[in-house]
C-alpha positions in Angstrom: 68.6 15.8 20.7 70.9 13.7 18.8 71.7 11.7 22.1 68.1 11.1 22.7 67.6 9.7 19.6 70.0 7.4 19.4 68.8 6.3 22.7 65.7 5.3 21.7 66.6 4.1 18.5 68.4 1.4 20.4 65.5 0.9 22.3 63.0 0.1 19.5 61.8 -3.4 18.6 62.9 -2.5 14.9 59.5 -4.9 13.4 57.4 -2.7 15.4 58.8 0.7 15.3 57.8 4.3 14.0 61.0 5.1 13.5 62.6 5.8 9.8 64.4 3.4 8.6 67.6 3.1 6.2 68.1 0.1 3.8 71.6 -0.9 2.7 71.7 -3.0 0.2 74.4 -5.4 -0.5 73.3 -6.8 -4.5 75.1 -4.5 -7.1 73.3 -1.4 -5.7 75.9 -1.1 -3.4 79.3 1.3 -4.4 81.0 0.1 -1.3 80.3 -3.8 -0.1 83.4 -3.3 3.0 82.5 -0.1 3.9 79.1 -1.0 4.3 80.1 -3.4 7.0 81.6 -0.8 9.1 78.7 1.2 8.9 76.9 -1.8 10.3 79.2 -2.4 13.3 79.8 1.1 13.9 76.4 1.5 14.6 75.7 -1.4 16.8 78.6 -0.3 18.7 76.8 3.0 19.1 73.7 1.5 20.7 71.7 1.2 18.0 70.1 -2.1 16.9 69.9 -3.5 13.2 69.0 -5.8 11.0 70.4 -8.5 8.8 68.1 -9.5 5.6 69.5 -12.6 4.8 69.2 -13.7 1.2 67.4 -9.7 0.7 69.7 -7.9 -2.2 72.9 -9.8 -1.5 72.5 -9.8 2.5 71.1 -6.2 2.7 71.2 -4.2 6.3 68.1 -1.9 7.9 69.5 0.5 10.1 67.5 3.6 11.9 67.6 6.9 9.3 69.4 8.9 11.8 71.4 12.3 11.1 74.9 10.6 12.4 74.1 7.1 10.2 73.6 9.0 7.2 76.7 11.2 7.7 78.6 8.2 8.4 77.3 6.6 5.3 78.2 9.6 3.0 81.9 9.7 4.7 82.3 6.3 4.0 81.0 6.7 0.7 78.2 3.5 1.3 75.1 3.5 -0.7 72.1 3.5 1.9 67.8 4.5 0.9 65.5 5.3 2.8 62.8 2.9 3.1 59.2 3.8 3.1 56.8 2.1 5.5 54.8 0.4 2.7 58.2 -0.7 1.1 59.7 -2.1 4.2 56.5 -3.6 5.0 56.5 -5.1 1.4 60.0 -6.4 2.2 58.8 -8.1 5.2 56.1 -9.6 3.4 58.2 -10.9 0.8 61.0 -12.2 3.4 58.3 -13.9 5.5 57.6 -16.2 2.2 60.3 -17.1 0.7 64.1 -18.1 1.5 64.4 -15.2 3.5 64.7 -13.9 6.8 65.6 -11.2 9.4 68.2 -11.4 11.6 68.2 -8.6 14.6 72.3 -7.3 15.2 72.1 -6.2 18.9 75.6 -6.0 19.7 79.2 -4.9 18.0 81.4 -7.9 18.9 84.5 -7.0 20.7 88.0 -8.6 18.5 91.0 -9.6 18.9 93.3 -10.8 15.9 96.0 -13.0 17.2 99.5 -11.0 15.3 102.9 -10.9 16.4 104.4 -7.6 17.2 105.6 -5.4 14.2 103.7 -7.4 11.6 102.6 -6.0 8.6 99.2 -5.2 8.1 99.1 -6.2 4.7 100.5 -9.6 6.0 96.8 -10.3 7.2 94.0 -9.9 5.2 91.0 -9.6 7.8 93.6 -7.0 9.6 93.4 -5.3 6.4 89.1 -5.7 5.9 88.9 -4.3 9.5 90.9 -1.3 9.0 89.6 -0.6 5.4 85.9 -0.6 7.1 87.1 1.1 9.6 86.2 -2.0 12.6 87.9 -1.5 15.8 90.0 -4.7 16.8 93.0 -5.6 19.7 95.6 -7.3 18.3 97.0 -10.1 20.7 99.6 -12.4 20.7 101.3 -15.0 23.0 101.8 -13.2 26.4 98.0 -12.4 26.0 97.4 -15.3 25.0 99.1 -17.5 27.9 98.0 -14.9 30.3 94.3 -16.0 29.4 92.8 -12.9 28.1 91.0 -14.0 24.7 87.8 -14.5 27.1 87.8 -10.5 27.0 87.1 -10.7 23.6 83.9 -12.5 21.2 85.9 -13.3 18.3 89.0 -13.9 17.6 91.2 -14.5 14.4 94.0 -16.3 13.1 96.0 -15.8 10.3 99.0 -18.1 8.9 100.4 -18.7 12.0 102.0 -22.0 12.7 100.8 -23.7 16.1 103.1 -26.8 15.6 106.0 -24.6 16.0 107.9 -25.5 12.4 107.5 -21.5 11.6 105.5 -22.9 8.3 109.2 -24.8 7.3 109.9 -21.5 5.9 113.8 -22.1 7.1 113.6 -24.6 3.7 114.0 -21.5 2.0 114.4 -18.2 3.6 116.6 -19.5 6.7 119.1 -16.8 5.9 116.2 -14.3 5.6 116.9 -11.5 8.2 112.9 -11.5 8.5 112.8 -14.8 9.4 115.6 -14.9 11.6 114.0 -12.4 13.6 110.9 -14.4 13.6 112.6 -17.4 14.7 114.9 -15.1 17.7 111.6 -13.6 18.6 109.5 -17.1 18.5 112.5 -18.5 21.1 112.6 -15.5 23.5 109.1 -15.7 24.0 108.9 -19.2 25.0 111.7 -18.8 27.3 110.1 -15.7 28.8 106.8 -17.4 29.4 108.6 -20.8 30.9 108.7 -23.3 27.6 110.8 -25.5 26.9 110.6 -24.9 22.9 108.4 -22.9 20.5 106.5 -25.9 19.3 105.6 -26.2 23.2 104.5 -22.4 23.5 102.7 -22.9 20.3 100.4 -25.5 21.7 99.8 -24.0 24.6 98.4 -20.8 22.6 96.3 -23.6 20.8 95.0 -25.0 23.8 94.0 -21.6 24.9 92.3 -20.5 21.7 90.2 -24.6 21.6 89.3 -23.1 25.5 88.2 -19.9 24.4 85.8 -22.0 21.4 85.1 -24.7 23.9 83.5 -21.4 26.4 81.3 -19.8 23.9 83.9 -17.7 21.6 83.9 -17.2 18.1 87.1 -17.8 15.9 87.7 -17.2 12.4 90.6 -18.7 11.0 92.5 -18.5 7.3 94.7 -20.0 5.6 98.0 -21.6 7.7 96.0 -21.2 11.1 93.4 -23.2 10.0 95.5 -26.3 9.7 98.3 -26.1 12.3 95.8 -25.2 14.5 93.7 -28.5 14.2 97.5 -30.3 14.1 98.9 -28.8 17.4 95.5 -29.6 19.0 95.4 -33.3 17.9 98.9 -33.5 18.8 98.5 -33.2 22.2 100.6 -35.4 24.0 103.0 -36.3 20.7 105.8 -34.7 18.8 105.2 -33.6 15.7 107.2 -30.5 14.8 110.5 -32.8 13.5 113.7 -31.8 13.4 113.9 -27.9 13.2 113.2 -27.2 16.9 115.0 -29.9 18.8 117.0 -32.0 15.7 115.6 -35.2 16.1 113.3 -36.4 13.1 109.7 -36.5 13.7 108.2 -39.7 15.4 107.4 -42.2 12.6 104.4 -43.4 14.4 103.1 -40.2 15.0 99.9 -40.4 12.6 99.0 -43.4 14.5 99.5 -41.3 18.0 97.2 -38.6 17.3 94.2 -37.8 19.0 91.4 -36.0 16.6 88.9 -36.1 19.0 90.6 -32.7 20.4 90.8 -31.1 17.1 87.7 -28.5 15.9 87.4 -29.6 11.9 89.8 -32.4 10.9 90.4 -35.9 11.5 92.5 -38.5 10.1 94.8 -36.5 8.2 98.6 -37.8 7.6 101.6 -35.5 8.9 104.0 -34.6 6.1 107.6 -36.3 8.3 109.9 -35.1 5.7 111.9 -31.6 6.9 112.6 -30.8 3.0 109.0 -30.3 2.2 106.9 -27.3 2.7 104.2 -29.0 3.4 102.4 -29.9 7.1 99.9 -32.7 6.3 97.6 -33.8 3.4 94.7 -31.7 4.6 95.6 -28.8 2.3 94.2 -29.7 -1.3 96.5 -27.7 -3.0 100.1 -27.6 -1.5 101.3 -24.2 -3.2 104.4 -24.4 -1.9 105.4 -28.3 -3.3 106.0 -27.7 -6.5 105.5 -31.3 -7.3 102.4 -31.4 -6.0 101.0 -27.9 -6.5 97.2 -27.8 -8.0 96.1 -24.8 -10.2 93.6 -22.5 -8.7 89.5 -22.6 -10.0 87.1 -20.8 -8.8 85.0 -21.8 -5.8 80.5 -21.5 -5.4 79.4 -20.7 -2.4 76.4 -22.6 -1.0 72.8 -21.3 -0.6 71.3 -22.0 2.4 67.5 -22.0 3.6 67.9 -18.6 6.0 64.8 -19.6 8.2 66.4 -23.1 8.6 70.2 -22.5 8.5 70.3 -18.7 9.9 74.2 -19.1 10.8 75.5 -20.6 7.5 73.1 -17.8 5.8 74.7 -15.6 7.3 78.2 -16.6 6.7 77.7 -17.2 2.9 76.0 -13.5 2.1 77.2 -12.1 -0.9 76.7 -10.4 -4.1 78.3 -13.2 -5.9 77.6 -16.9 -5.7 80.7 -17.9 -7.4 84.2 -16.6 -6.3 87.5 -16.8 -7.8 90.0 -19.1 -5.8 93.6 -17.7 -4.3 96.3 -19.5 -3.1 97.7 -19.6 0.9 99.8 -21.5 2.8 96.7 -23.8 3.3 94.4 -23.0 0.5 91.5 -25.5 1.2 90.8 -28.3 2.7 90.3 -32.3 1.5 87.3 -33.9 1.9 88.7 -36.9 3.0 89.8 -34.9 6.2 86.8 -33.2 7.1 84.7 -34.2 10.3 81.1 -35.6 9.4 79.7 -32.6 11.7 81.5 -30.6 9.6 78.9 -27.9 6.9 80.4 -27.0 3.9 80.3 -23.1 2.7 81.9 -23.5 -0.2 83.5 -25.9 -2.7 84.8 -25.9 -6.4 82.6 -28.5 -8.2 84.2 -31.9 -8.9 87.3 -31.4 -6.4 88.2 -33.4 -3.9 88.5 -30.4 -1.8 86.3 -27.4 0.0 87.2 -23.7 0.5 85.1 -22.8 3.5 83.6 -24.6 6.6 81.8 -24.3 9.7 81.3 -26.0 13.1 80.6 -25.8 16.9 82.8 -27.2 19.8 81.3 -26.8 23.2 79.3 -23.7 23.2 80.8 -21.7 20.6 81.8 -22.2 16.7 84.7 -22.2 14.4 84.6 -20.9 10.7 88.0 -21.6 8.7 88.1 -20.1 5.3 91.8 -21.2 2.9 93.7 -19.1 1.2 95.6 -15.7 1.9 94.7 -12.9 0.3 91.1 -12.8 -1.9 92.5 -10.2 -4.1 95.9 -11.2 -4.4 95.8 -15.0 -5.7 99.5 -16.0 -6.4 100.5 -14.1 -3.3 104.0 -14.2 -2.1 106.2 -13.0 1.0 107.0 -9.4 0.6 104.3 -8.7 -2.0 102.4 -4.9 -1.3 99.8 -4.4 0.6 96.3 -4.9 -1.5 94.9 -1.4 -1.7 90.9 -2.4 -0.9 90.4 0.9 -1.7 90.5 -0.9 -5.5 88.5 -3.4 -4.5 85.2 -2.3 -2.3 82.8 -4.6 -4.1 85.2 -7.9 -3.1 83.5 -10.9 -3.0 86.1 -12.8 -1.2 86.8 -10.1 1.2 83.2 -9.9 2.3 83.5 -13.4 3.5 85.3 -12.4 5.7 83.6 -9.8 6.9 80.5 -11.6 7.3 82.2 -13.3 10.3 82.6 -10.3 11.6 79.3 -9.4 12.0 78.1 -13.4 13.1 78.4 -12.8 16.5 76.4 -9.4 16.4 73.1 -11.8 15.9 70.7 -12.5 18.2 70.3 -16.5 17.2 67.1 -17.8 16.5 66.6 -21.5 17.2 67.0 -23.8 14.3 64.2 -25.0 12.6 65.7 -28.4 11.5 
């Protein structure tokens, strides 16, 4: 019986069905914000379509009232109501006229979060959003990577790693680290292994792989570091650019001039730090936490509101409970105007900076989303901090960010209206 109704529950055109539905709202109703996610994937990903009310009570979701939803729900501990036909159709009627909409969720994405073996989880904070809401992922990392596999997968995400192969000039400071000595020894094996010459040349190879898997139709999320090397290795193409730490020769003074940003998903124009004594990359972090000299204090970023029925995707990426959200630092913490492409939308930005928090873009026939910063709830963090225990924090605002990129590629797109 419970089979068969989740069958046809799957089935149902959910704005024409007599089946019961649940509401989960996402405004300050909600005990658990992160949990409530997983609720929404794991149902998809039982064959059961959704909803996303965009703009409705913080980004609420309608599910079918089903026996295993609701027992799900309770486990999780994620405030869901069931809805009424004259309430939901009330709901439609007030979506249909204002800066609303409805967004059907037909399918759980498939992920893959690019980690190197026997890394931390709390190293990662979308590793930790996905296990806190209990989303299943595959982590992957350079043999999966070179061997072409991220096509299995709809989204994929990046953390802090660095694609230009300087291991985020860490060795300024923690070269004698035994962690990052086994980075580094790990980082060189691999390369060898897979027939490179060099880490920086196994780095851009993985780059080139994840700009393919964009170019083809994927989805990549990308925060902090990864969002910046990334765009680096890519527009580096054919020029050296990772200085004196892999090979000992300094970096090509020209190489600013060399670069081709054509080939890079979000940036262009931006100048590459030369100097090996400065934990920096290039000037399209805002905030260079780790230059003292040069180090900005941290404000508070407002996320942008966005027509749903015109801008669906950046809707959908923005949802939240809160329209302004404290800022935290990362190795690349935001991103400078000056540096942005003109395709570029903005998500976010802290009023009167010279800088933005969160962007979005296509390449090809997928998209890009890169969101600064580290950890949401952990703004000063630093290497070998704990793990953030989200079980303190299941309302996050920052976190759910992140998980609305999650669910993006779960939408069935409508066309723009613009």
């Amino acid at each position: 019986m419970a089979a068969a109704a989740l069958a046809r529950a799957a089935r149902v055109d959910l704005w024409h069905t007599a089946v019961p539905m649940l509401l989960v709202p996402m405004d300050d109703d909600q005990q658990n914000h992160l949990k409530a996610y997983g609720l929404a994937y794991n149902t998809l990903k039982a064959g059961i379509k959704g909803e996303w009310l965009l703009n409705y009570k913080g980004g609420s979701f309608l599910i079918p009232d089903l026996p295993e939803v609701r027992k799900r729900a309770a486990l999780a501990g994620v405030t869901v109501t069931p809805i009424a036909d004259a309430d939901l159709e009330a709901a439609r009627s007030e979506i249909a006229s204002s800066n609303m909409d409805s967004i059907v969720l037909e399918k759980a994405p498939t992920i893959a979060v690019y980690s190197p073996p026997k890394s931390p989880p709390w190293d990662d904070a979308v590793t930790l959003a996905l296990n806190y809401a209990e989303i299943p992922f595959t982590n992957v990392w350079d043999e999966q990577v070179v061997a072409g596999d991220l096509p299995k997968y709809d989204w994929v995400h990046l953390f802090h790693e660095d694609f230009t192969g300087q291991f985020n000039k860490l060795y300024i400071n923690s070269r004698g680290a035994p962690w990052f000595q086994e980075q580094v020894t790990r980082d060189q094996d691999a390369a060898k292994r897979l027939g490179f010459a060099s880490v920086p040349a196994l780095k851009k190879a993985v780059a080139e792989q994840v700009r393919a898997f964009v170019q083809h139709g994927g989805f990549l999320f990308a925060m902090c570091g990864a969002t910046e090397t990334l765009d680096l290795a890519l527009a580096a193409h054919d020029v050296d650019i990772d200085g004196p730490f892999s090979d000992g020769t300094p970096m090509d003074p020209n190489a600013d001039a060399k670069m081709d940003w054509s080939r890079a998903l979000a940036f262009q124009n931006a100048h590459l730090e030369t100097s090996p004594l400065v934990n920096a990359m290039s000037d399209i972090d805002g905030h260079q936490a780790n230059v003292p000299s040069r180090k900005q204090p941290l404000g508070a970023f407002t996320l942008f509101s966005f027509a749903a029925k015109f801008d669906p995707v950046a809707s959908m990426l923005v949802q939240n409970h809160r329209t302004v959200v404290p800022d935290f630092y990362g190795v690349t913490t935001s991103f400078t105007k000056a540096t942005l492409k003109s395709a570029d939308i903005i998500l976010a930005n802290e009023e009167g900076a010279p800088w933005v928090k969160y962007i979005h873009g296509d390449s090809g026939k997928g998209s890009w989303t890169f969101l600064g910063g580290h950890d949401p709830e952990d703004p000063q963090h630093a290497i070998g901090n704990p793990a953030t225990d989200l079980s303190l924090h299941p309302n996050s605002p920052g976190y759910r960010l992140i998980l609305n990129n999650v669910l993006f590629p779960a939408a069935k797109k409508k066309p723009l209206k613009t």
